[in-house]
C-alpha positions, 0 to 999 in steps of 0.5 A: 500500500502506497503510503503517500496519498495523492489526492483526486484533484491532483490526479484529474488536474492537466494543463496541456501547455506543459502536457507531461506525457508530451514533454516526455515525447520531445526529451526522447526525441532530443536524446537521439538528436532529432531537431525540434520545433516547439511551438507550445509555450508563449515565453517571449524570453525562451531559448535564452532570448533567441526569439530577439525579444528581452525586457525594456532597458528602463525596467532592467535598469531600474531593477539593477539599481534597487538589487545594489540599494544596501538592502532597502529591497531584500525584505518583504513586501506587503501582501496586497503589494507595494504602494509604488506599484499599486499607485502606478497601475492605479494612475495607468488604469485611469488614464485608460478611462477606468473612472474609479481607479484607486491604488487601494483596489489593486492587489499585486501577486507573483505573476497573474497566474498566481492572482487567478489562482487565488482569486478563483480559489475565494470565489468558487465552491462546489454548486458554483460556475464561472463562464469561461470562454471556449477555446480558454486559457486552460489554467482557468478551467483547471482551477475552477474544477480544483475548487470543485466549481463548474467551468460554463463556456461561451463560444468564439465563433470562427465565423465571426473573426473569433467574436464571443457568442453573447447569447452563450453567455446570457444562457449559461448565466444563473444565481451560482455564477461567480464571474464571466471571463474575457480575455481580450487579446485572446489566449489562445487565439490571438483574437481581439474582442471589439468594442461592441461585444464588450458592451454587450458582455456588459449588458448581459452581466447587469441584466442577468448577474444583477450586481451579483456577477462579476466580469474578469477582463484579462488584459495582460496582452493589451500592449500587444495589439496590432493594430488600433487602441485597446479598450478596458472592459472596466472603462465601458461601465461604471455599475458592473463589478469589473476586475480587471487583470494585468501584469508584466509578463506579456507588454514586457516581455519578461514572464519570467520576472513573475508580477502580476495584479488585478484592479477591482471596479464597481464592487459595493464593498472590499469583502472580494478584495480582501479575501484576496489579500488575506489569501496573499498573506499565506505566501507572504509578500510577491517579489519586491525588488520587482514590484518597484521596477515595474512600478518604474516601467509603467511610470516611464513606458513612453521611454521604452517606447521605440523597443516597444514599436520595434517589438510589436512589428515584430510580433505583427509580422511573425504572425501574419507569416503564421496565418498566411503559411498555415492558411496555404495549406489544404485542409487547414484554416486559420482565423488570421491574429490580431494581438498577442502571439497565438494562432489557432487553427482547425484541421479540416481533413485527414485521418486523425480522429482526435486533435491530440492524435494529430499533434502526436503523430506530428511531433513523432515524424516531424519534431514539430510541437504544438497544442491540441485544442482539446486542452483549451476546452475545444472538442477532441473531434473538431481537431484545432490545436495552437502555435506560438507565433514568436519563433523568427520567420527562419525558425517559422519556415522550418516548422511549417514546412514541415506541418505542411509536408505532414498534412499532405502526407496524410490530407 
């Protein structure tokens, strides 16, 4: 008899992104020095900066100045986080038009991903839903069903340039849902939700949640849009509870550097929030010598702004290249991107019978790695799966080329 005990939760959870058993399948195939192409995680900074992405300077800097400050830096920080990042990404926030931004309202984390975590696991309960989109990010769907809640999805309609079906949402809202969740740019698909459809997300949260129901805007790819201004869900409303997602992994490319933070709008009082911050309080403090970086970087983005421009035309162009390339072969399409670093495409023929199948037999002949669509809540069947468009149109070539020598192979 085993004597440590795993529990259920741990054994059901996944998260497709670092599937283990693929994971296994690439480090076999490095061990017999076969080349590999992976296109599975949205790390700007991986392969030690090969992609030719990096953190601002101004930001680097500002850290390198707080590490050699005799020490000022090296303690703990606050749980809710320090005052000079609250106070930036409140001032930020309102300047974007979120009318009631205060530096009290923002609770800062190591990482976003640490953020959503704990704020799920105040929220949600075994009787409760959230409303997710579908395809999600599947760290949303893995830790509503760790706090034994129910993932309720709305489509993006491929249809409709990845538009979200609000008719979805109003349909899977009820009395036990906690929030709807909007990324916006998307994860996984680099979409971009119009304003239109964020009022109407709106709407439907007001008329359906009754103040009861919040919106979770995930933003964290706002500064990688392609083309036009990005909107703040919580910039459109002044009576629905809109917490708003942030960090500096993503615009800054730096998700190594691990701070993120969510700002709370419209809520009648602070009992979510300070639920949050108790939570915070268990693992002490987010990293601060960060914190006051990026307190700096968002004070003085304009000065970085030249390497902002640079990189998004570069993100601009590896992703159009991945659209036009994956869209030129037969029995593939793919919505083009308009944000972020992801395109996610659906297979229209083959022999596959499930995404998973194809992503398989595609890393086992060509060495390429991708995502199937399945772990982003997508039916195995409909056969999508995701690329990370940061690799250098070189790198690109080489990986399309061989999906499309595959295709054929088997198309």
């Amino acid at each position: 008899m085993a004597l440590i005990r795993i529990t259920n939760r741990a054994q059901k959870a996944s998260y497709p992104i670092r599937d283990v058993e693929i994971g296994a399948r690439v480090a076999a195939l490095k061990k017999k020095g076969v080349k590999t192409y992976e296109l599975n995680i949205g790390d700007p900074g991986a392969y030690d900066g090969l992609y030719g992405f990096a953190m601002f300077k101004g930001i680097k800097d500002a850290l390198v100045h707080n590490i050699q400050t005799n020490g000022r830096f090296d303690g703990y920080a606050t749980e809710q986080g320090e005052r000079v990042l609250l106070e930036a990404v409140a001032a930020d926030a309102k300047k974007r038009g979120i009318h009631d931004a205060k530096p009290d309202n923002v609770v800062a984390g190591n990482g976003l991903s640490e953020i959503v975590d704990y704020l799920i696991g105040v929220s949600v309960e075994k009787g409760t839903n959230m409303v997710l989109p579908r395809p999600d990010y599947p760290l949303y769907t893995a830790r509503v069903n760790w706090y034994e809640g129910t993932p309720r999805y709305y489509d993006l309609d491929p249809e409709n340039a990845l538009q979200p079906k609000v008719e979805q949402i109003e349909a899977a809202i009820d009395g036990n849902t906690f929030a709807v969740v909007n990324i916006n740019p998307s994860n996984p698909t680099g979409a971009v939700c119009t304003e239109e459809k964020m009022k109407a997300i709106i709407d439907v949260v007001k008329d359906k949640g009754k103040g009861n129901v919040a919106i979770l805007s995930d933003e964290i790819y706002r500064l990688l849009r392609f083309e036009g201004k990005h909107v703040s869900m919580a910039s459109l409303t002044k009576d629905v509870p809109v917490i708003t997602l942030d960090g500096l992994s993503k615009g800054y490319y730096a998700p190594g550097w691990r701070t993120g933070h969510a700002l709370f709008s419209n809520f009648p009082d602070d009992k979510l929030k300070n639920a949050l911050v108790k939570v915070c309080g268990f693992r002490l403090s987010a990293n601060k010598a960060v914190q006051h970086a990026y307190a700096h970087g968002i004070r003085h983005f304009s000065e970085d702004d030249a390497e902002a421009r640079k990189y998004l035309a570069m993100l601009k162009e590896r992703a159009n290249y991945t659209s036009q390339r994956l869209n030129a072969i037969p029995g593939i399409r793919c919505v083009p991107p308009k944000g972020a670093f992801y395109a996610f495409p659906q297979l229209l023929k083959g022999p596959w019978k499930t995404d998973k199948e194809f992503v398989i037999q595609l890393l086992e002949e060509e060495g390429v790695r991708v995502v199937h669509g399945s772990g982003f809540a997508m039916k195995p069947e409909d056969r999508f799966f995701r690329v990370v468009t940061l690799p250098d149109l070189k790198t690109q070539k080489e990986a399309y080329d061989r999906i499309e020598r595959f295709v054929k192979k088997y198309g």
